[in-house]
C-alpha positions in Angstrom: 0.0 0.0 0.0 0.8 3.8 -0.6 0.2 7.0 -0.7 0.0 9.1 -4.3 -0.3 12.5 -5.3 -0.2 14.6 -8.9 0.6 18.4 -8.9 0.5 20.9 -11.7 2.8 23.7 -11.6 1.5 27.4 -10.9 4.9 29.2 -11.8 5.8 27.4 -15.0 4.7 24.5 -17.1 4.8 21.3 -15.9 3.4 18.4 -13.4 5.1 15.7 -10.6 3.4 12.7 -9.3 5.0 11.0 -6.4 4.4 8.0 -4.8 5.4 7.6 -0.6 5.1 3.7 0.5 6.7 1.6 3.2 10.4 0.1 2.6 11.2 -2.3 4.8 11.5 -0.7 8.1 11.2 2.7 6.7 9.9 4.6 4.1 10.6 5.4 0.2 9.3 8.6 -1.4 9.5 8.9 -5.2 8.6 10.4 -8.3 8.7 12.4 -11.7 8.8 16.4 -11.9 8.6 17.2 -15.3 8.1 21.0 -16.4 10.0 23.8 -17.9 12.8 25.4 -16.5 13.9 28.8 -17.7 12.2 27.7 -21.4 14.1 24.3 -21.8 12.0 20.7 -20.8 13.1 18.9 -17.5 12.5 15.4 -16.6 13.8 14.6 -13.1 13.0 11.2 -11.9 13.6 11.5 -7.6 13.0 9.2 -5.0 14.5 9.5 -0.8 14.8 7.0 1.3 13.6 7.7 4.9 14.0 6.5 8.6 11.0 4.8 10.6 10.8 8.5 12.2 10.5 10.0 8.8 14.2 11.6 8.4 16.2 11.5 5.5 18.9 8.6 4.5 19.4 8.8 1.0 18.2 10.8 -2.1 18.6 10.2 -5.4 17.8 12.2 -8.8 18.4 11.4 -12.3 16.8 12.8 -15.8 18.1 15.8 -17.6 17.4 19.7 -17.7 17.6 20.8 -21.1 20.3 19.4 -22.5 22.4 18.4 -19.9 21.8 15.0 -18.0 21.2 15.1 -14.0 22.6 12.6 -12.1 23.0 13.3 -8.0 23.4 10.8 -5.6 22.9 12.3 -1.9 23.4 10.7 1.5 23.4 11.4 5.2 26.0 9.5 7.8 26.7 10.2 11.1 28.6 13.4 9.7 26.5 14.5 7.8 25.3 15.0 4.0 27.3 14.0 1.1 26.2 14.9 -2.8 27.9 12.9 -5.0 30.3 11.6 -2.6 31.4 15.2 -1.6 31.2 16.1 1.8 28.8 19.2 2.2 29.6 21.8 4.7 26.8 23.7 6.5 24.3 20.9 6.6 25.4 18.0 9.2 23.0 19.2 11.7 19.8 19.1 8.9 18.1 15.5 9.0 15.4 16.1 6.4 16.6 16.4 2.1 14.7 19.3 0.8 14.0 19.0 -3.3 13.5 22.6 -4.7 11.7 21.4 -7.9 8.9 18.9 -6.2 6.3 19.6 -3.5 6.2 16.1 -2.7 9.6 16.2 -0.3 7.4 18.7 2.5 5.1 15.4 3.2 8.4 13.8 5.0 8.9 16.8 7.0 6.0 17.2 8.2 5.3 13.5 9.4 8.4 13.9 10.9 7.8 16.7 13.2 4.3 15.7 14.0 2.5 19.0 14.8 -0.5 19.4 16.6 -2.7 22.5 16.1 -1.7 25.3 17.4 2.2 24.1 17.5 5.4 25.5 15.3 8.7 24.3 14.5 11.2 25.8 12.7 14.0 23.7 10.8 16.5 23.7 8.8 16.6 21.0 5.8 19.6 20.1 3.2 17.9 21.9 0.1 18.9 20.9 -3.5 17.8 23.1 -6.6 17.5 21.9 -10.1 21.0 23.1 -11.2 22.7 23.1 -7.5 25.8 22.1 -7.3 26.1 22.1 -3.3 23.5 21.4 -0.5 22.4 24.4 1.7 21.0 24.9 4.7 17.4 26.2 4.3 16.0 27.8 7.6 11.8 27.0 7.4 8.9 28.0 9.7 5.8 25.8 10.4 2.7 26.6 12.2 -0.2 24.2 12.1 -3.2 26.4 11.9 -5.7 23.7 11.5 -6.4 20.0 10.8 -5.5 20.3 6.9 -3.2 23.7 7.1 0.1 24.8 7.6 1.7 28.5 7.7 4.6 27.9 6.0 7.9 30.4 6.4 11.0 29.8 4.4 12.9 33.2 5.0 15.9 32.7 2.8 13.4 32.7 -0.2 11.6 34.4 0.9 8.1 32.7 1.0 5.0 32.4 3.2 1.8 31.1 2.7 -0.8 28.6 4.2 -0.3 25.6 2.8 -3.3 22.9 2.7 -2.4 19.0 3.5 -4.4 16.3 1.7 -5.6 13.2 4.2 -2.5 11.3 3.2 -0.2 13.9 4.3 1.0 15.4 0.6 0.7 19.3 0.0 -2.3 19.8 -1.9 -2.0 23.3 -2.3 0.9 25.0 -2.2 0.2 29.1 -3.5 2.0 30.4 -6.5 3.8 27.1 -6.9 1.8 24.1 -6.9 -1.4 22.6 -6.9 -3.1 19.1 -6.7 -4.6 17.6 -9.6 -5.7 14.9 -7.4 -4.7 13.2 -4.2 -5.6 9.3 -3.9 -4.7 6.6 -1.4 
């Protein structure tokens, strides 16, 4: 059994669909973003592997932008985040993988840090962009506002909105960015 979900972009052309199921004694998120970015096609295929308590272990990402082929391998050890076998500076203490082009990698977070109306957490997650070269440390803000709602903060970016969650935990609407074509279990 699993979890789906299927966005459309707001901000450019394009959709993801992502899949979150159990792995052994964790979890496996993955997917397929493809849309335009800055006027050439993207295809990235993506997929995390996550703890029992919903952190990050492994990422993966391969496809192309334009004409150049991605291929990004990312883990996290006891020291910390590597991408592509390169030790990344600024990120040991971050536990969750942040993927810039996909909504799909919020869902982890927020199982993760379990909120209950009326609670806020802020984080920092390992944060990857289409054409990054390096992981960064991306502070964010949540507040649970209600049963199916989020405010969100990310004030590097910056960005805030409300966010809705669908029943199985994905972002269904996420403002100027992304929105759900559909969330089924």
């Amino acid at each position: 059994m699993g979890e789906t979900a299927f966005w459309k972009t707001l901000h450019t052309t394009g959709h993801d669909a992502a899949l979150l199921a159990e792995a052994g004694k964790g979890w496996r998120l993955s997917g397929t973003a493809v849309f335009l970015h800055e006027g050439a096609p993207a295809c990235l295929h993506y997929a995390l592997d996550l703890e029992p308590d919903w952190s990050t272990r492994r990422g993966r990402i391969d496809g192309f932008v334009g004409t150049k082929p991605v291929s990004r391998r990312i883990e996290r050890d006891a020291e910390g985040w590597t991408l592509d076998g390169v030790r990344q500076t600024g990120v040991a203490h971050c536990v969750d993988l942040d993927l810039g082009f996909t909504p799909a990698t919020n869902c982890p977070q927020l199982k993760r840090m379990g909120l209950s109306v009326g609670q806020s957490a802020s984080i920092d997650v390992a944060w990857l962009d289409v054409e990054s070269d390096t992981l960064i440390a991306l502070p964010q803000i949540y507040k649970r506002t209600g049963n199916d709602t989020y405010d969100y903060n990310s004030p590097q970016g910056p960005y805030l909105a409300t966010l809705h969650i669908a029943a199985n935990g994905f972002v269904s609407d996420y403002p100027g960015l992304w929105i759900s074509c559909c969330a089924a279990t």
